[in-house]
C-alpha positions as CSV (number, residue, x, y, z in Angstrom):
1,X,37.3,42.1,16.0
2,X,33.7,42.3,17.1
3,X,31.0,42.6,13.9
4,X,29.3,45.1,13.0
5,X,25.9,44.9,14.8
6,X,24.1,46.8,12.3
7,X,25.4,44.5,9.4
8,X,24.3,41.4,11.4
9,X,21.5,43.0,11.7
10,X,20.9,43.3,8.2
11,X,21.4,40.3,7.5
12,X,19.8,38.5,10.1
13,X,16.5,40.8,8.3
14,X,17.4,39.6,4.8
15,X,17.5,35.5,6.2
16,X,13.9,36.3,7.7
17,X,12.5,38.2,5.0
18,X,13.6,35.6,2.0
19,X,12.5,32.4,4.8
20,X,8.9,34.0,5.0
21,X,8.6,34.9,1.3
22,X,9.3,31.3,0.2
23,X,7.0,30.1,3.0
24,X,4.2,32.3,1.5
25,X,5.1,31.3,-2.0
26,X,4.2,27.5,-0.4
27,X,1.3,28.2,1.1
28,X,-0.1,29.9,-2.3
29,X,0.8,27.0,-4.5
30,X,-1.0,25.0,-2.6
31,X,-3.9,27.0,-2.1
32,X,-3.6,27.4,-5.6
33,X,-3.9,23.7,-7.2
34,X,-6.8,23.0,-4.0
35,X,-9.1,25.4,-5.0
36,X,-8.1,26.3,-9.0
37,X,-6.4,23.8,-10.7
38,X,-7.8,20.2,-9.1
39,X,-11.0,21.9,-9.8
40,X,-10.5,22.7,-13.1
41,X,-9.0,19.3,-14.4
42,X,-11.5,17.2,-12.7
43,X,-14.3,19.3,-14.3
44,X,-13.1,19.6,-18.1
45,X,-13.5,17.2,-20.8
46,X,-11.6,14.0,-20.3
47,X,-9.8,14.8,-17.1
48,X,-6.6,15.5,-16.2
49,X,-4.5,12.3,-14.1
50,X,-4.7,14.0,-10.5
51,X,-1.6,11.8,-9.7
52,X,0.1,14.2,-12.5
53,X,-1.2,17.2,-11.1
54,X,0.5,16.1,-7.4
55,X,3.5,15.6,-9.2
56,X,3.9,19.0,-10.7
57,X,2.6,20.8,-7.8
58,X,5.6,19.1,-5.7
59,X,8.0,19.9,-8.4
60,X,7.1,23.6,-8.5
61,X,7.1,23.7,-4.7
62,X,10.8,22.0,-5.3
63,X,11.5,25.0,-7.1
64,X,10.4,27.6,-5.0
65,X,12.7,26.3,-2.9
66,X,15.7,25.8,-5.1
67,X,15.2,29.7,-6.1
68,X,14.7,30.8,-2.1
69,X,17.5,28.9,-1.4
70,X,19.7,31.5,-3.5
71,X,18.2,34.4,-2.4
72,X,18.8,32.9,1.2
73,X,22.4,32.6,-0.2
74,X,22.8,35.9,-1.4
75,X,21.2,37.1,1.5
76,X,24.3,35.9,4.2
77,X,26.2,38.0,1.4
78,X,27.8,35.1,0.0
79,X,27.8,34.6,-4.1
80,X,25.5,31.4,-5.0
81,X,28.1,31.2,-7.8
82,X,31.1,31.0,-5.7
83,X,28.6,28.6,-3.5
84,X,27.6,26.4,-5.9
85,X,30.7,26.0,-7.4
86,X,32.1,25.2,-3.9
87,X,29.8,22.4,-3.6
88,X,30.8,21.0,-7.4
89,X,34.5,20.4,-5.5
90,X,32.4,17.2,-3.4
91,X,29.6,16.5,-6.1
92,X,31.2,13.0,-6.8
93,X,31.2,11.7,-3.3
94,X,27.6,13.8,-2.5
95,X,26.3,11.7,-4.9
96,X,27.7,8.2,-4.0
97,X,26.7,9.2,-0.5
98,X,23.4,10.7,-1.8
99,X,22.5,7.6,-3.9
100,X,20.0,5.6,-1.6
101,X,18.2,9.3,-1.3
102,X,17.8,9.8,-4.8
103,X,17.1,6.2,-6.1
104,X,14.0,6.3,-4.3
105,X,13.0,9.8,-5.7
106,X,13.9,8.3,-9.0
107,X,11.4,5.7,-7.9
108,X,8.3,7.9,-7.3
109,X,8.7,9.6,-10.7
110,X,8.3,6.3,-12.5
111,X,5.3,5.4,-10.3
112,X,3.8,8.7,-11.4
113,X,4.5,8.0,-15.1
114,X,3.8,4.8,-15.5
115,X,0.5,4.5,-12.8
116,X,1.1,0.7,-11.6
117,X,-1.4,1.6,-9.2
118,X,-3.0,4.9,-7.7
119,X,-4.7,6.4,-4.6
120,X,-7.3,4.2,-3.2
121,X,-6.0,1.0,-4.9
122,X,-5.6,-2.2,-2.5
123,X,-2.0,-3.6,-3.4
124,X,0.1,-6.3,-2.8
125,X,4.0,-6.2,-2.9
126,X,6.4,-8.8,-3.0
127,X,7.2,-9.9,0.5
128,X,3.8,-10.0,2.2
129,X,3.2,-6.3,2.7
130,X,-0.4,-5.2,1.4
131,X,-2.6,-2.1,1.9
132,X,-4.2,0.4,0.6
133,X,-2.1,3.4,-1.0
134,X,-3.3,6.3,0.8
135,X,0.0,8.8,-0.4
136,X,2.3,8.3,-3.0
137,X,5.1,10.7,-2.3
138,X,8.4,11.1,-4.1
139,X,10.2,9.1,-1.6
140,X,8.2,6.8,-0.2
141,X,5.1,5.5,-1.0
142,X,2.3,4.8,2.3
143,X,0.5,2.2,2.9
144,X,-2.5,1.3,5.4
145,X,-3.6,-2.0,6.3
146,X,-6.4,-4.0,6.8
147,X,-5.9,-3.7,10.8
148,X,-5.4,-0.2,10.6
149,X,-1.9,0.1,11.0
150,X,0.5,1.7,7.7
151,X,3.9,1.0,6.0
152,X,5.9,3.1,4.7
153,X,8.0,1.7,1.7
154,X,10.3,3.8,-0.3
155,X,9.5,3.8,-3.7
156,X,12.9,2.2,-5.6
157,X,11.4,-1.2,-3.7
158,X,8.2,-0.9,-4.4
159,X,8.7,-0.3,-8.3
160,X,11.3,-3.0,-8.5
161,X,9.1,-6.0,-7.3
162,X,6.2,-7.6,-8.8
163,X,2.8,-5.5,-7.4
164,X,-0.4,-7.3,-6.8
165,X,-3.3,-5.0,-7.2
166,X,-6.5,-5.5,-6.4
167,X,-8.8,-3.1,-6.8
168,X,-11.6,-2.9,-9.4
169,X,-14.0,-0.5,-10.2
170,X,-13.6,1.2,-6.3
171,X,-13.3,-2.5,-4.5
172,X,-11.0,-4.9,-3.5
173,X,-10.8,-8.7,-4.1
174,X,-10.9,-11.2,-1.4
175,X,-10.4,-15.1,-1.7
176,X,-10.9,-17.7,0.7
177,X,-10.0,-21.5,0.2
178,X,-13.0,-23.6,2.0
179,X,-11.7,-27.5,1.9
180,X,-14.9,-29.7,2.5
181,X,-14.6,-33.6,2.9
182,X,-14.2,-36.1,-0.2
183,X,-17.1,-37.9,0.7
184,X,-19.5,-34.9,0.4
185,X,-22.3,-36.0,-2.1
186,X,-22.7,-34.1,-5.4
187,X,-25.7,-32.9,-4.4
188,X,-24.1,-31.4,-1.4
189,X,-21.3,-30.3,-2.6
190,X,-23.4,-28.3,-4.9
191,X,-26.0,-27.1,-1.9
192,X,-22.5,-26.2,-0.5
193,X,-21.1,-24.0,-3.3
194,X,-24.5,-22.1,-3.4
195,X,-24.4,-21.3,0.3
196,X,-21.0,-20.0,0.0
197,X,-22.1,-17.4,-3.0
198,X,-25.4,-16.6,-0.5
199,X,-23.1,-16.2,2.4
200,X,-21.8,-13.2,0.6
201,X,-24.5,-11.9,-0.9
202,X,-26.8,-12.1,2.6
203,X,-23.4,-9.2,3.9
204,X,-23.4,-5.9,3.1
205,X,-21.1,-4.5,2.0
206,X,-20.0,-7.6,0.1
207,X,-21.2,-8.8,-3.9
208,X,-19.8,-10.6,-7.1
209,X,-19.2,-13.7,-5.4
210,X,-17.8,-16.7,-7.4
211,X,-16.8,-20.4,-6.4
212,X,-14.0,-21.9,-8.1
213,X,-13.6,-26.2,-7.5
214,X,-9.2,-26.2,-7.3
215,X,-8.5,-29.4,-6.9
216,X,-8.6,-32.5,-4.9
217,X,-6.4,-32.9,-2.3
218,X,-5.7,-36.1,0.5
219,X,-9.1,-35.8,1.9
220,X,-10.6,-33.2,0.6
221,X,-12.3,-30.9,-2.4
222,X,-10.4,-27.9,-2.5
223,X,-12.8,-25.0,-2.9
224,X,-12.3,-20.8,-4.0
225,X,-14.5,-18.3,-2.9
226,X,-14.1,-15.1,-4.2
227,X,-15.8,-11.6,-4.0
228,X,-15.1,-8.3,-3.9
229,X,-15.7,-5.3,-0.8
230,X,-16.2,-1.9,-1.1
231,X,-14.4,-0.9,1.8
232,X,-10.8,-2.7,2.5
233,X,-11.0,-0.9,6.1
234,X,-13.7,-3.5,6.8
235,X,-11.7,-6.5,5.4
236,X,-11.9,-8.5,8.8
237,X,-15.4,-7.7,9.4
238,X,-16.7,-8.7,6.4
239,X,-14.6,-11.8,6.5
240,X,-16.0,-12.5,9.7
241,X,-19.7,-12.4,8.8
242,X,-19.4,-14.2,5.6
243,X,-17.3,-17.2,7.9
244,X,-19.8,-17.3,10.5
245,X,-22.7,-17.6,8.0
246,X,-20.8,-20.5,6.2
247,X,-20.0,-22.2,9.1
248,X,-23.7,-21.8,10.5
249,X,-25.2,-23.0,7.3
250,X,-22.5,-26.7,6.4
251,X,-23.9,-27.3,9.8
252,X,-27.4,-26.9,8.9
253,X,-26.3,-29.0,5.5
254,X,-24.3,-31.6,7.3
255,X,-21.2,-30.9,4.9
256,X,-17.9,-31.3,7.0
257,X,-15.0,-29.3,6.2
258,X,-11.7,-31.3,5.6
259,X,-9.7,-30.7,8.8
260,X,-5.6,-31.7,8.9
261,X,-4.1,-34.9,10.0
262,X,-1.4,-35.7,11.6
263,X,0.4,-39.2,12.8
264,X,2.8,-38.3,15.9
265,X,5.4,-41.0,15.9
266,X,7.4,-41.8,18.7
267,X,11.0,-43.1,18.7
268,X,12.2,-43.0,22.6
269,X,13.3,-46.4,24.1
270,X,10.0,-48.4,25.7
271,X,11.6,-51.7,26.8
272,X,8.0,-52.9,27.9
273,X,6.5,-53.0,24.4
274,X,6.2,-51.4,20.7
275,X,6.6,-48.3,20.0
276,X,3.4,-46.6,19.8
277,X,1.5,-44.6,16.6
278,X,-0.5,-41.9,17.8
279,X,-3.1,-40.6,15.1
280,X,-4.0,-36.8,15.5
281,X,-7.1,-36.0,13.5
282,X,-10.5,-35.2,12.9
């Protein structure tokens, strides 16, 4: 039996009408939160945590969509009851199947409740990935790079490993380990430490820079520099400058920098004479 046109119809109306109103209801929430309630938090005394405030505004969009989702039900002329309860019948394997979806979700929340870091901050996370968080969704928290590029790490990994964050006050740290010889001179070696902290100050864009003596190593005085940038995009830029005015000035100052060794020994059969040590260095 062929069905009846006009009912298909109707329903096919209903579907489209409840698809649209949801997508309206959307579009106001957000237009709502941009131009009323961001406003208003930011403005009034103390402020309001704007990661919050991106957290309720994607729970009440959740909603709207839970609640269009039964009116989309009820609009095929099914009961969202009967539905529901349908769905109950597989709820224990759903959620075995649904459990790498919603640890992740679970993830986000307790990044929004407990702020390890925000939007903006420069962070590292176990296993070499670092960036700057430019989203923190409720799956999956993005981040971008110093070369530009962005990962994407969903959040139940992120708020199980230790996080390295880096930002203070709007900037991000940077370290670099300059090794100079042993035999440097005091005097040097303290002409050398001052140039480093110039170095830094003389690029823009850089400041705060500190020297930190480590240790001593085979050949060498193992030395920190530190400072901090107030834009992570230019990371290798400012890297850059700051090494090319180092390594201008040691050579001004005469200070060498400790370079590796290496002794290449070789163990094949030379029936002609000793086996030969070949020194790699300097």
């Amino acid at each position: 039996m062929l069905p009846d046109l006009h009912d298909v119809a109707t329903v096919a109306i209903d579907v489209c009408l409840t698809v649209d109103v949801t997508w309206v209801f959307f579009i106001l929430t957000d237009k709502v939160y941009e131009k009323f309630i961001f406003p208003l938090a930011s403005s009034g005394p103390g402020g309001v945590d704007e990661q919050l405030l991106v957290l309720t505004r994607k729970v009440a969009k959740a909603g709207i969509g839970a609640v269009g989702g039964i009116f989309l039900i009820k609009a095929t002329g099914k009961d969202p009851v009967a539905v529901l309860a349908g769905l109950g019948i597989g709820g224990v394997a759903i959620g075995f199947a649904a459990k790498d979806t919603i640890s992740p979700f679970m993830g986000g929340i307790a990044i929004y409740l407990t702020h390890p870091f925000r939007v903006g901050d420069y962070i590292g996370v176990d296993g070499g990935l670092e960036g700057k968080v430019v989203d923190i969704g409720l799956r999956a928290t993005t981040l971008e790079t110093k070369m530009g590029t962005t990962y994407v790490i969903p959040n139940d990994k992120i708020i199980n490993a230790p996080i390295h964050n880096t930002q203070r006050e709007g900037k991000s740290y940077d370290g670099i380990c300059l090794r100079i010889d042993i035999a440097t001179t005091p005097a040097k070696r303290d002409a050398a430490i001052e140039l480093f902290k110039q170095a830094v100050l003389d690029t823009e864009g850089a400041g705060d820079p500190s020297v930190h003596f480590l240790s001593y190593g085979d050949d060498n005085l193992g030395l920190m520099l530190s400072y901090w940038i107030d834009d992570a995009s230019s990371f290798w830029d400012l890297r850059h400058e700051i090494m090319m005015r180092v390594d201008t000035r040691l050579r001004e100052l005469r200070v060498e920098m400790s370079l590796p060794t290496r002794a290449i020994a070789f163990g094949g059969y030379l029936p002609d004479g000793p086996v030969p040590q070949i020194n790699v260095g300097r």
